[in-house]
BALOBA-1460 file (C-alpha; in Angstrom, 3 decimals):
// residues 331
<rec num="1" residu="x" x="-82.299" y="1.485" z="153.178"/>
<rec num="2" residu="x" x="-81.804" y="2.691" z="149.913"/>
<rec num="3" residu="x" x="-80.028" y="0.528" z="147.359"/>
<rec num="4" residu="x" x="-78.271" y="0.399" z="143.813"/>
<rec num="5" residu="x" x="-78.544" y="-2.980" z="142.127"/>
<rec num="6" residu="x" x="-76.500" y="-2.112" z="138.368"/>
<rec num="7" residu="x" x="-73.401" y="0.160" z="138.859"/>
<rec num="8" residu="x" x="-71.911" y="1.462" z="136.052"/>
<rec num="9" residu="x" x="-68.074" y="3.128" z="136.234"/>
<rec num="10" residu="x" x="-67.000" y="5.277" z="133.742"/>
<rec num="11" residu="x" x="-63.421" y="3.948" z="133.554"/>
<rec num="12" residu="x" x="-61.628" y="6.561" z="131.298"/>
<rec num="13" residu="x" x="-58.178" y="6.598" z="130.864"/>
<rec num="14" residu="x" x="-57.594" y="9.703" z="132.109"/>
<rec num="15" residu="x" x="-58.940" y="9.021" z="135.148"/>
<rec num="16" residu="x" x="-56.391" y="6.813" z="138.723"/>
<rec num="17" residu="x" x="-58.821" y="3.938" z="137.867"/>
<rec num="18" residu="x" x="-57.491" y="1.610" z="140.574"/>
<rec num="19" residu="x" x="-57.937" y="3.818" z="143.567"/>
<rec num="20" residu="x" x="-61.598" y="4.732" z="141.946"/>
<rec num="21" residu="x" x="-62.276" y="1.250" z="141.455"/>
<rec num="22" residu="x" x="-61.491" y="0.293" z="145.059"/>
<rec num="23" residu="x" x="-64.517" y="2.663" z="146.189"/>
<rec num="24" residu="x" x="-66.685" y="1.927" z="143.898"/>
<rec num="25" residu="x" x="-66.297" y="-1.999" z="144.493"/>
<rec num="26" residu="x" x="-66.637" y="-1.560" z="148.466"/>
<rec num="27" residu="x" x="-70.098" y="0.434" z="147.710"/>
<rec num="28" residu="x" x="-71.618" y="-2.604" z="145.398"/>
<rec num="29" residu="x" x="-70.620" y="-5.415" z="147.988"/>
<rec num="30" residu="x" x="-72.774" y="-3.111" z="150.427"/>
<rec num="31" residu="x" x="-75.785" y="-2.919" z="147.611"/>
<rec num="32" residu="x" x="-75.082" y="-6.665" z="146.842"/>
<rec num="33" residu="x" x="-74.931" y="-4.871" z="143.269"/>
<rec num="34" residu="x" x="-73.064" y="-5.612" z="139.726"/>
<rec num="35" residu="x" x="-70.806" y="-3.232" z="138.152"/>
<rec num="36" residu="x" x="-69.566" y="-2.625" z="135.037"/>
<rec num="37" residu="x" x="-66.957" y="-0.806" z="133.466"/>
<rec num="38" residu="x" x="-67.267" y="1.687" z="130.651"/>
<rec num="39" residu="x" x="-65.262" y="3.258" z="128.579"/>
<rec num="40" residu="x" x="-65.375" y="5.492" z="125.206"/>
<rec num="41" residu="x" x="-63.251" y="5.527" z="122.204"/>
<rec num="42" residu="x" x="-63.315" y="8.095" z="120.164"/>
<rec num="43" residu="x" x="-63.511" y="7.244" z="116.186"/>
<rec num="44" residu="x" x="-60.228" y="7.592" z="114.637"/>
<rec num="45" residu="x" x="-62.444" y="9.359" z="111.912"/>
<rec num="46" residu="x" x="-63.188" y="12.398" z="113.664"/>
<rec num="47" residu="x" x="-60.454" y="12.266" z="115.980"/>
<rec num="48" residu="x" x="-57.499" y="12.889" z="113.830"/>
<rec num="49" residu="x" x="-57.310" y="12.890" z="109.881"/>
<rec num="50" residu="x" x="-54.452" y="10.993" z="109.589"/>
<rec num="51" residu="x" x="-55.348" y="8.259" z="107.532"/>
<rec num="52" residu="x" x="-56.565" y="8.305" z="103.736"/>
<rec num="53" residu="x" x="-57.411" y="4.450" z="103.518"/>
<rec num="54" residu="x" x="-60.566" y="3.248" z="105.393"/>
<rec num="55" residu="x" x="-58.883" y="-0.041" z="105.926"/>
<rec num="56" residu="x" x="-56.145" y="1.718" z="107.842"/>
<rec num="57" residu="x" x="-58.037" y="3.759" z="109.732"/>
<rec num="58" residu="x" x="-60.633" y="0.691" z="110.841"/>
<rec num="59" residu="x" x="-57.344" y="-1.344" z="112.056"/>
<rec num="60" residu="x" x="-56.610" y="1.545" z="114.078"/>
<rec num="61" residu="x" x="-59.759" y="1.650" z="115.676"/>
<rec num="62" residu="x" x="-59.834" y="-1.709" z="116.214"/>
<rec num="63" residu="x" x="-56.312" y="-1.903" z="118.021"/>
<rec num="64" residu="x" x="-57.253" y="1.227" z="120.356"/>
<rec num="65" residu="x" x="-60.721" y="-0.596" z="121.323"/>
<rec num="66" residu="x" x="-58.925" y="-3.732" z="121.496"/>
<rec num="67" residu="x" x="-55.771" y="-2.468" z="124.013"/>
<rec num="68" residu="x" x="-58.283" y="-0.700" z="126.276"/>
<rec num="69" residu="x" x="-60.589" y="-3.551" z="127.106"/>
<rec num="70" residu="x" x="-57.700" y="-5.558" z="128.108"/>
<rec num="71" residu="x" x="-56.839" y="-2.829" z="130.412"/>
<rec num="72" residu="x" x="-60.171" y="-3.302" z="131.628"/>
<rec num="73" residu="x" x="-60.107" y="-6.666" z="132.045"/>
<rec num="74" residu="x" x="-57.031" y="-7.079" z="134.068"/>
<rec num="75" residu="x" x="-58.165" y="-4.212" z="136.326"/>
<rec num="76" residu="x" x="-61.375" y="-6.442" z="136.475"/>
<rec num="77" residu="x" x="-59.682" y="-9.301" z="137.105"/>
<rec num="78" residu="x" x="-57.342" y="-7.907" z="139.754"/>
<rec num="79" residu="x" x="-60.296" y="-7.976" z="141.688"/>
<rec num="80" residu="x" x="-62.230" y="-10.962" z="141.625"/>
<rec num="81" residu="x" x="-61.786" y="-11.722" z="144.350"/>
<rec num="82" residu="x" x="-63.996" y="-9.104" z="146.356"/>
<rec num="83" residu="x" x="-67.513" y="-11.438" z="144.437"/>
<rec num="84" residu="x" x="-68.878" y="-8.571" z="142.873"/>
<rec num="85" residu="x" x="-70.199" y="-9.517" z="139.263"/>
<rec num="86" residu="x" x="-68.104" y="-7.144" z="137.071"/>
<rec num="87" residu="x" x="-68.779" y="-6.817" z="133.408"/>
<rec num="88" residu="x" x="-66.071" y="-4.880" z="130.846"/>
<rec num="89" residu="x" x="-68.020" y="-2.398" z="127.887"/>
<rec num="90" residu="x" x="-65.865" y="-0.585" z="125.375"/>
<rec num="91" residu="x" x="-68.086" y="1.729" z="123.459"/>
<rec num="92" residu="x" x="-66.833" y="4.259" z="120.178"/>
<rec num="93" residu="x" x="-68.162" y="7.468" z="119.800"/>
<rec num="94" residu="x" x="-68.705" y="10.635" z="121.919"/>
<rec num="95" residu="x" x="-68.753" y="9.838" z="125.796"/>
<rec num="96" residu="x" x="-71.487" y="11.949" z="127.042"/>
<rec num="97" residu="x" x="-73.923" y="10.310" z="123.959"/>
<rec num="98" residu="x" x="-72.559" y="6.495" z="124.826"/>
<rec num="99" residu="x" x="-72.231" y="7.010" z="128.561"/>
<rec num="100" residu="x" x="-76.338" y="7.886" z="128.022"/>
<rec num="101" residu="x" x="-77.256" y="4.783" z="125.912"/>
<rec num="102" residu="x" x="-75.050" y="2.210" z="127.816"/>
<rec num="103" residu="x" x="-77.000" y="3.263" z="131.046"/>
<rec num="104" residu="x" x="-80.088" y="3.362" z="129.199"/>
<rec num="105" residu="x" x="-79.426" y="-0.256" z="127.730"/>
<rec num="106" residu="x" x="-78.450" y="-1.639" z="131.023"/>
<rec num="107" residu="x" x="-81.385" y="-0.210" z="133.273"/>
<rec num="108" residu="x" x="-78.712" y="1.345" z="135.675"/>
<rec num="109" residu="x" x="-79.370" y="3.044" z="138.506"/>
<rec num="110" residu="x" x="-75.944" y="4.491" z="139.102"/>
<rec num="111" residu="x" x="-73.304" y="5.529" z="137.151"/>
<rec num="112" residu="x" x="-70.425" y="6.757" z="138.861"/>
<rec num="113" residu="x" x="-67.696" y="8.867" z="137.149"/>
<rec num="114" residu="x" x="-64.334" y="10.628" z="138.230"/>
<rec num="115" residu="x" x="-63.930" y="14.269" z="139.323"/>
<rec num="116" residu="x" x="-60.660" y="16.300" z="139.188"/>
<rec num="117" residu="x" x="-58.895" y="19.388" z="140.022"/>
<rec num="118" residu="x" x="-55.669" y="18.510" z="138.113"/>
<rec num="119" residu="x" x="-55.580" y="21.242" z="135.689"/>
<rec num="120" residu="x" x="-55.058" y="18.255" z="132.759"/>
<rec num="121" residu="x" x="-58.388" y="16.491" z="133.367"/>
<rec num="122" residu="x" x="-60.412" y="18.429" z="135.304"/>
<rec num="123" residu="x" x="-61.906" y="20.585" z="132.642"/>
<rec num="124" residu="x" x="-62.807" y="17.393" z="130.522"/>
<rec num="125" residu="x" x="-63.925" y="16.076" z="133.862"/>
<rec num="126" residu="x" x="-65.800" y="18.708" z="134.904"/>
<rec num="127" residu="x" x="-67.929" y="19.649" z="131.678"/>
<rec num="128" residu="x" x="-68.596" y="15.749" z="131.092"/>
<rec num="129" residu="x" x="-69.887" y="15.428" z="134.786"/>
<rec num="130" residu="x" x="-72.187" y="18.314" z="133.867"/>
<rec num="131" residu="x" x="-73.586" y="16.880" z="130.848"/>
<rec num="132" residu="x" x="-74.122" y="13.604" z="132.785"/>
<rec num="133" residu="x" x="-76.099" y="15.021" z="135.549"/>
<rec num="134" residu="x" x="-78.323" y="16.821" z="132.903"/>
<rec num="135" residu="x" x="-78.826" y="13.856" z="130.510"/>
<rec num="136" residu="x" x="-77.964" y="10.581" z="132.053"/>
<rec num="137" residu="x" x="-81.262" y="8.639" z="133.090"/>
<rec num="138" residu="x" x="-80.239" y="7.588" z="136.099"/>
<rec num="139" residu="x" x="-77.867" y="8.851" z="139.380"/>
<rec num="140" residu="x" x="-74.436" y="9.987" z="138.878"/>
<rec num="141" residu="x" x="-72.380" y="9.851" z="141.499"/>
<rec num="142" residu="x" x="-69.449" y="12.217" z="140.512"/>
<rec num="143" residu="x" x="-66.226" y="10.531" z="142.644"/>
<rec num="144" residu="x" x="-64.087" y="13.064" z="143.330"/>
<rec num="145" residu="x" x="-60.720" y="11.661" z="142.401"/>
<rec num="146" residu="x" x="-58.168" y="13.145" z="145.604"/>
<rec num="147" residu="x" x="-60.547" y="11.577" z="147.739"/>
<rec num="148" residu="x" x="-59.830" y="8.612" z="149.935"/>
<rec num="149" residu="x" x="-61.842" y="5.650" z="150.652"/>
<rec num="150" residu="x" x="-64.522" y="6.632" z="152.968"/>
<rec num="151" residu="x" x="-66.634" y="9.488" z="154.125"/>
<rec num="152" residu="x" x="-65.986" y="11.827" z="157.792"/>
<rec num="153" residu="x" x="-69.422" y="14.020" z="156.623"/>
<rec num="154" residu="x" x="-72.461" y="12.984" z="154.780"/>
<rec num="155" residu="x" x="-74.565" y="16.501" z="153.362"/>
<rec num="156" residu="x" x="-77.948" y="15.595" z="151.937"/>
<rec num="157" residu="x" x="-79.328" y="19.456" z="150.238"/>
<rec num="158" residu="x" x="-83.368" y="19.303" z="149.495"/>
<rec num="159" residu="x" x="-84.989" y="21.830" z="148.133"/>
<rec num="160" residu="x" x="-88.027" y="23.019" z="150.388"/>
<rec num="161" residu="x" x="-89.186" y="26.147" z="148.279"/>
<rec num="162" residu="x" x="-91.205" y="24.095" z="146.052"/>
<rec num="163" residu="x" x="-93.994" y="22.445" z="146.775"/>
<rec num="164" residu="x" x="-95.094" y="20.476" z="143.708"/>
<rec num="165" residu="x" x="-95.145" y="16.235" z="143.985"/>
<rec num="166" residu="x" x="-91.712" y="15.674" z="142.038"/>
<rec num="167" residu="x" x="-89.656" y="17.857" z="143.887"/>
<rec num="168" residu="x" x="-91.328" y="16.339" z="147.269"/>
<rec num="169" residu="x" x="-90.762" y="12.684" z="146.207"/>
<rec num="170" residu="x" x="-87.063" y="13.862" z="145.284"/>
<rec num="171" residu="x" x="-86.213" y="15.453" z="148.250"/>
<rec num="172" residu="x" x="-87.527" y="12.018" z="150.064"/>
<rec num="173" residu="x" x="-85.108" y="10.309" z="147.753"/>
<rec num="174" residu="x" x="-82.223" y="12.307" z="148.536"/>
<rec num="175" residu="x" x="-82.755" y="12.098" z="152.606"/>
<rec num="176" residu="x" x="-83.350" y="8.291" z="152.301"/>
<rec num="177" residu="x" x="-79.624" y="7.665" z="150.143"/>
<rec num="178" residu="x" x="-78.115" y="10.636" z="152.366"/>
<rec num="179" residu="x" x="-78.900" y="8.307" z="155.793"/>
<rec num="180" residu="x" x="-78.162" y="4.812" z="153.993"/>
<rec num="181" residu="x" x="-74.675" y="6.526" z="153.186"/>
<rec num="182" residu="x" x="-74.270" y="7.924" z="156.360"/>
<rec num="183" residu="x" x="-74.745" y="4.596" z="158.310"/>
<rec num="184" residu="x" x="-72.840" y="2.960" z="155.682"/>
<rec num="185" residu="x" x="-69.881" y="5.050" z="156.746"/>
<rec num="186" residu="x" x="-71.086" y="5.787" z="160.429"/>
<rec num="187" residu="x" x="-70.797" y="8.919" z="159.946"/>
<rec num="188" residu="x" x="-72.150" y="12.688" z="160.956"/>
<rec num="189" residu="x" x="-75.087" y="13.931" z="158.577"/>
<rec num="190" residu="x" x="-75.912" y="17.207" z="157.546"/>
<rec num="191" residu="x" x="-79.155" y="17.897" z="156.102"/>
<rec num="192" residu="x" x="-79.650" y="21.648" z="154.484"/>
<rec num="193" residu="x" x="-82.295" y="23.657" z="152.662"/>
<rec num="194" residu="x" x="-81.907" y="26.727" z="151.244"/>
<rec num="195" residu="x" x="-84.702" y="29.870" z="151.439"/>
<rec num="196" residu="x" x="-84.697" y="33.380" z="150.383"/>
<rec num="197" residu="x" x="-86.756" y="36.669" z="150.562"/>
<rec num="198" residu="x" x="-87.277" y="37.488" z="146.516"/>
<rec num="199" residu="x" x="-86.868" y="41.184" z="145.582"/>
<rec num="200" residu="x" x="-86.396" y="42.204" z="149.521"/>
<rec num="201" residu="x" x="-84.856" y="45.380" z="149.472"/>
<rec num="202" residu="x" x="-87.567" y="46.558" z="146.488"/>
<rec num="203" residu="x" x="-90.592" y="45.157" z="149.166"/>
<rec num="204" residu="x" x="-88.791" y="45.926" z="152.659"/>
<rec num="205" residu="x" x="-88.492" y="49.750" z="150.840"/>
<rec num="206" residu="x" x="-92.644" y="49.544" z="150.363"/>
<rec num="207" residu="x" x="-93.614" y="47.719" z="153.783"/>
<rec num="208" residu="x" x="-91.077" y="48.730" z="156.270"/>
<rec num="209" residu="x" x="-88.320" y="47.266" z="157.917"/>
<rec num="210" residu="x" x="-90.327" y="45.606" z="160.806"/>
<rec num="211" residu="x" x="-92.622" y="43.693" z="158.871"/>
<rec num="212" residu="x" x="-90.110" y="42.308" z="156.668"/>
<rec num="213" residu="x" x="-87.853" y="41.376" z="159.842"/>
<rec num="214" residu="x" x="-91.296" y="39.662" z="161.404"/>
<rec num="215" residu="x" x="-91.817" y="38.126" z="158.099"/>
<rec num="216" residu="x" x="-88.172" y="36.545" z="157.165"/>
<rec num="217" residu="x" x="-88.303" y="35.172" z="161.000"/>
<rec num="218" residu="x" x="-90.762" y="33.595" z="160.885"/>
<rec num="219" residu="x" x="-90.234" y="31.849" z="157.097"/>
<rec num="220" residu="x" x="-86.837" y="30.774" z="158.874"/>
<rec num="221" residu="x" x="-88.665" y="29.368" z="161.612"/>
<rec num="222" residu="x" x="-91.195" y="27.329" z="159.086"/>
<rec num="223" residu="x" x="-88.534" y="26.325" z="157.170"/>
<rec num="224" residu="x" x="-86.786" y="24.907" z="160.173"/>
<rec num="225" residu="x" x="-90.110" y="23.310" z="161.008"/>
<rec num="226" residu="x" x="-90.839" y="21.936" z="157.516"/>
<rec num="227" residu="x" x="-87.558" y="20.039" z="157.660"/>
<rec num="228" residu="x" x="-88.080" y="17.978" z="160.854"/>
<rec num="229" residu="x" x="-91.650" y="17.509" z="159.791"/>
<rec num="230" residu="x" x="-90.279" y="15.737" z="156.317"/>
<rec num="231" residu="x" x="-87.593" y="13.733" z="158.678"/>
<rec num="232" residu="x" x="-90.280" y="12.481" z="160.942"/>
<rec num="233" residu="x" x="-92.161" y="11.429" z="158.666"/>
<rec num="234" residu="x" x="-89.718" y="9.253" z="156.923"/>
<rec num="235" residu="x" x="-89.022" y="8.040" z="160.327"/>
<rec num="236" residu="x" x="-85.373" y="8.918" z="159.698"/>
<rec num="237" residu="x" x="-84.421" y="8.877" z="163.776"/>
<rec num="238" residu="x" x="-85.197" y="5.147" z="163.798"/>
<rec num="239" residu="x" x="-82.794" y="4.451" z="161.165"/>
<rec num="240" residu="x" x="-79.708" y="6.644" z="162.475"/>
<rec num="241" residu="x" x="-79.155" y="7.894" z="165.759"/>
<rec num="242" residu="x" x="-80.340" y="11.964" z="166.269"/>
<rec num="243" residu="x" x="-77.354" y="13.506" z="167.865"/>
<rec num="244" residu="x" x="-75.558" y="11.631" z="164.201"/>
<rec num="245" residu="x" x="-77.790" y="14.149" z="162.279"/>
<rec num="246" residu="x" x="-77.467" y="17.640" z="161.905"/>
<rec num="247" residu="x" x="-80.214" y="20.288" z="160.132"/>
<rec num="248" residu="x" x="-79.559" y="23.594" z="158.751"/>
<rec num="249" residu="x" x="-82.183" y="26.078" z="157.163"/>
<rec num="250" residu="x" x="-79.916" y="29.093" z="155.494"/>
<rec num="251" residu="x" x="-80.979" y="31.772" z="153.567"/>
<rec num="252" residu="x" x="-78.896" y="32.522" z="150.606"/>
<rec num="253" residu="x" x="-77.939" y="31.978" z="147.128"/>
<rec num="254" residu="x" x="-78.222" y="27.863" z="146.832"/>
<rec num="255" residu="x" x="-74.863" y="27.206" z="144.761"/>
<rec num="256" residu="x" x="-73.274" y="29.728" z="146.717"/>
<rec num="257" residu="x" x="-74.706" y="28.774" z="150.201"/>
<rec num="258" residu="x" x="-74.670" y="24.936" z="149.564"/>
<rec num="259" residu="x" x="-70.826" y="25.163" z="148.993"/>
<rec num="260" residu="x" x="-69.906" y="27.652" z="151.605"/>
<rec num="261" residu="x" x="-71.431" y="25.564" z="154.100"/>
<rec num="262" residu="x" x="-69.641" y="22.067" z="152.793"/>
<rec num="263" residu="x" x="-66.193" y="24.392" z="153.210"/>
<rec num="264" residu="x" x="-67.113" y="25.167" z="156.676"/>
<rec num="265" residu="x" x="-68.394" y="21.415" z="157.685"/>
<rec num="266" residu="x" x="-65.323" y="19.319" z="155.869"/>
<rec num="267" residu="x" x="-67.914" y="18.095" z="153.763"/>
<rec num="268" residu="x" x="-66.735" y="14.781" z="151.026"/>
<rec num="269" residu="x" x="-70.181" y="13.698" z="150.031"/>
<rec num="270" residu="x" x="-72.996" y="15.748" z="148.797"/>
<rec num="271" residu="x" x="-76.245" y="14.195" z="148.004"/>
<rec num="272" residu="x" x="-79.074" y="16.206" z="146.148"/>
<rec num="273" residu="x" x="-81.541" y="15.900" z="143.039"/>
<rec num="274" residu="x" x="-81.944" y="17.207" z="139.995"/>
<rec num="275" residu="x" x="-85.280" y="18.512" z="139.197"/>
<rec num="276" residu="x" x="-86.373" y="19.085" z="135.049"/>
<rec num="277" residu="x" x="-87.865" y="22.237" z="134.373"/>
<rec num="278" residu="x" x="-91.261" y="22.129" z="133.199"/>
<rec num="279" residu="x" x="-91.970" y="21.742" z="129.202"/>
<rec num="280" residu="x" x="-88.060" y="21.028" z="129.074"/>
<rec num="281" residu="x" x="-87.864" y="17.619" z="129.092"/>
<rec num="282" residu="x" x="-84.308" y="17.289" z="130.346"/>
<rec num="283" residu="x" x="-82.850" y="20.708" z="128.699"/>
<rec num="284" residu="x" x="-82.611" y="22.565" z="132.061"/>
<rec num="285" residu="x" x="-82.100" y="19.780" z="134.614"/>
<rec num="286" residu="x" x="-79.605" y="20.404" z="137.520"/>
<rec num="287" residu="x" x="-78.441" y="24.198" z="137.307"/>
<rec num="288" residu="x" x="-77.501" y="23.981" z="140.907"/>
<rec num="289" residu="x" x="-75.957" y="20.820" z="141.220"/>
<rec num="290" residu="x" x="-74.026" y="21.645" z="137.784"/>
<rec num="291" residu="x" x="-72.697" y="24.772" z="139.381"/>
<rec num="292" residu="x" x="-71.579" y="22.910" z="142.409"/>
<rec num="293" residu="x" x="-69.517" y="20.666" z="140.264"/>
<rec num="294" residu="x" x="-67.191" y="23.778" z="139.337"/>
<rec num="295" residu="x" x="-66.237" y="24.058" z="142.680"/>
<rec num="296" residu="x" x="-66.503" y="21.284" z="144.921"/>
<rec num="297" residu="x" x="-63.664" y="19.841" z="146.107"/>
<rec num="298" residu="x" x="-65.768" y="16.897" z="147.016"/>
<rec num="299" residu="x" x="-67.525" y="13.995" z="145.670"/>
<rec num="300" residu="x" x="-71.479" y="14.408" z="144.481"/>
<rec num="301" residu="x" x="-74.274" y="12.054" z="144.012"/>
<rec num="302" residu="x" x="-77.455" y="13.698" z="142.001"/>
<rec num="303" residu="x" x="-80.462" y="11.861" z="142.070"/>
<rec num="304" residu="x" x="-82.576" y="11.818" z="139.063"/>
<rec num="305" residu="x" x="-86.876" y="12.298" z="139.991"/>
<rec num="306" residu="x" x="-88.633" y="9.149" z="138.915"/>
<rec num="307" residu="x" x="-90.018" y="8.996" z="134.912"/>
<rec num="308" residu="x" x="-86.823" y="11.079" z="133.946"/>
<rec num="309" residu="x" x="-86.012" y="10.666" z="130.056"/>
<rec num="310" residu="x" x="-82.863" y="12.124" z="128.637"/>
<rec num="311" residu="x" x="-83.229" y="14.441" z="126.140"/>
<rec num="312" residu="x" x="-80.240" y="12.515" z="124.143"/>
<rec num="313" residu="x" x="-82.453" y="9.030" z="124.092"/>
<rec num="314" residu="x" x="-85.653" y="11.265" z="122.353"/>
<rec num="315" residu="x" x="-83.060" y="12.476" z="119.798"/>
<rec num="316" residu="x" x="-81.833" y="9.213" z="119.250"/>
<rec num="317" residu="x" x="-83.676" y="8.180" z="116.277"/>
<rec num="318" residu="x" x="-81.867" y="10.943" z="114.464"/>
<rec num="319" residu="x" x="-79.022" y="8.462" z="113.380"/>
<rec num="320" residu="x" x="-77.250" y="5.093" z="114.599"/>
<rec num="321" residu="x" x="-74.610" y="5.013" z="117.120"/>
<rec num="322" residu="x" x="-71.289" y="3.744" z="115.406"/>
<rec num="323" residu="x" x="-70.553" y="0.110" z="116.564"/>
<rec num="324" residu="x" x="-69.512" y="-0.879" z="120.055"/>
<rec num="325" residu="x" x="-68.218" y="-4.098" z="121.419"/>
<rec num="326" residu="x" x="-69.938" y="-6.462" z="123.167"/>
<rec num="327" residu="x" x="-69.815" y="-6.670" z="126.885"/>
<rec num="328" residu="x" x="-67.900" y="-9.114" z="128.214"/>
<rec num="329" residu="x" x="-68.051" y="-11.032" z="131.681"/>
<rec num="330" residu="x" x="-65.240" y="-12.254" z="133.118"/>
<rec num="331" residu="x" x="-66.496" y="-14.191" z="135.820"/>
């Protein structure tokens, strides 16, 4: 079973908070996990130029970071009740750069942020859950905000074209949380990997059509092979019953094919990793799962592989973030 221990909710104001909340409270009583919400101020400074005198525009700040933590804390407090530990963290500065320290400080392992389609947030929403799946150091779990409490299809996408040790112990990853969430909601899964024939019409053209026909049946038939292999050897049929699980090996375009096949399944979950490019560092991280997020309809979680550092937290030392609050418990 596959666990979080130190959620993290990115509580904007732009985002139903309460119905968000409700979801991610229910999954850190399951992980016996703490949670804390965050949100992001933007400095008056840079935000509008307003204000001549420092003094004015300090009060200002002040007053905005001051109203939305008590937002915070009586959404926190509304739900005390439930015995999760739940922490309140108003930061000021840029979200994507804040979001990416405050995980950093807090060793998180999850930090879960709102999706939208409304044509007001969802561009904001969209291009900040982006940046988070490339940067942040830990798993985002992008909560798609229409969605109700609860899961009817679990799809766990691993990538079985490469073969090196980090995308192996990824895909691992990514079937172990996929199953844990699955039971969690007792619930179908779907497990998928995509494969493709590079350049085939350029080869089939120079070898013929029946060797490339022998030759794409039987990489289908490996891949299909390859897939239970990985399943039986994390023993996955002894955590969740077989006829719960589903596998599909397609051939295709991964974005395209990934979300295609979520359409066609009812898919509300989708669990998959993010793998950094070599010599990168963090600079190319996700393309798939960042193309997913401009067209899913559903929520996401991306799992980071282990040793992942954010390109943001090397760049760091270039200058001090401006000052945040402290956290504050209120339990």
């Amino acid at each position: 079973m596959e666990r979080f221990r130190r959620i993290i909710f990115f509580a904007s104001h732009n985002a139903p908070c309460k119905k968000m909340l409700a979801e991610v409270l229910d999954l850190a009583i399951t992980n016996q996990a703490s949670v804390t919400l965050l949100d992001v101020v933007r400095p008056v400074a840079t935000s509008i130029n307003l204000f001549r005198s420092q003094i004015a525009s300090e009060s200002l700040q002040s007053g905005l970071v001051e109203e939305r933590r008590k937002v915070l804390l009586d959404l926190a407090r509304e739900n005390l009740e439930c015995g999760v530990d739940i922490d309140v963290h108003i930061a000021v500065g840029k979200p994507l750069v804040e979001i990416v320290r405050f995980v950093d400080q807090k060793q998180a392992d999850l930090l879960v942020q709102p999706s939208s389609t409304d044509d007001l947030t969802s561009r904001f929403f969209g291009n900040l859950a982006k940046s988070c799946i490339r940067h942040v150091p830990c798993a985002v779990w992008t909560l798609y905000c229409d969605a109700y409490s609860g899961y009817r299809n679990v799809m766990a996408a691993i990538d079985l074209e490469d073969v090196d040790a980090v995308h192996a112990a990824l895909n691992e990853s990514v079937v172990r949380h996929a199953v844990t969430l699955a039971l969690r909601g007792n619930v179908p899964l779907h497990i998928v990997t995509i494969w493709d024939f590079w350049m085939e019409n350029a080869v089939r053209h120079h070898a013929g059509n029946e060797s490339i026909d022998a030759i794409l049946s039987a990489r289908r038939c490996a891949m299909e092979e390859e897939l239970q292999s990985l399943l039986d050897r994390l023993h996955v049929y002894d955590a969740i019953d077989k006829a719960q699980v589903h596998l599909h090996a397609l051939r295709g375009v991964p974005a395209t094919s990934l979300h295609s096949l979520a359409q066609t399944l009812d898919i509300e979950l989708l669990v998959m990793g993010t793998v950094c490019r070599k010599g990168l560092s963090g600079l190319l991280i996700g393309n798939t799962a960042e193309q997913m997020i401009d067209q899913s309809h559903y929520s996401m979680l991306t799992l980071k592989p282990d040793g992942f550092v954010s390109a943001l937290l090397k760049n760091d030392a270039e200058g001090d973030s401006p000052e945040a609050s402290n956290p504050l418990s209120i339990n």
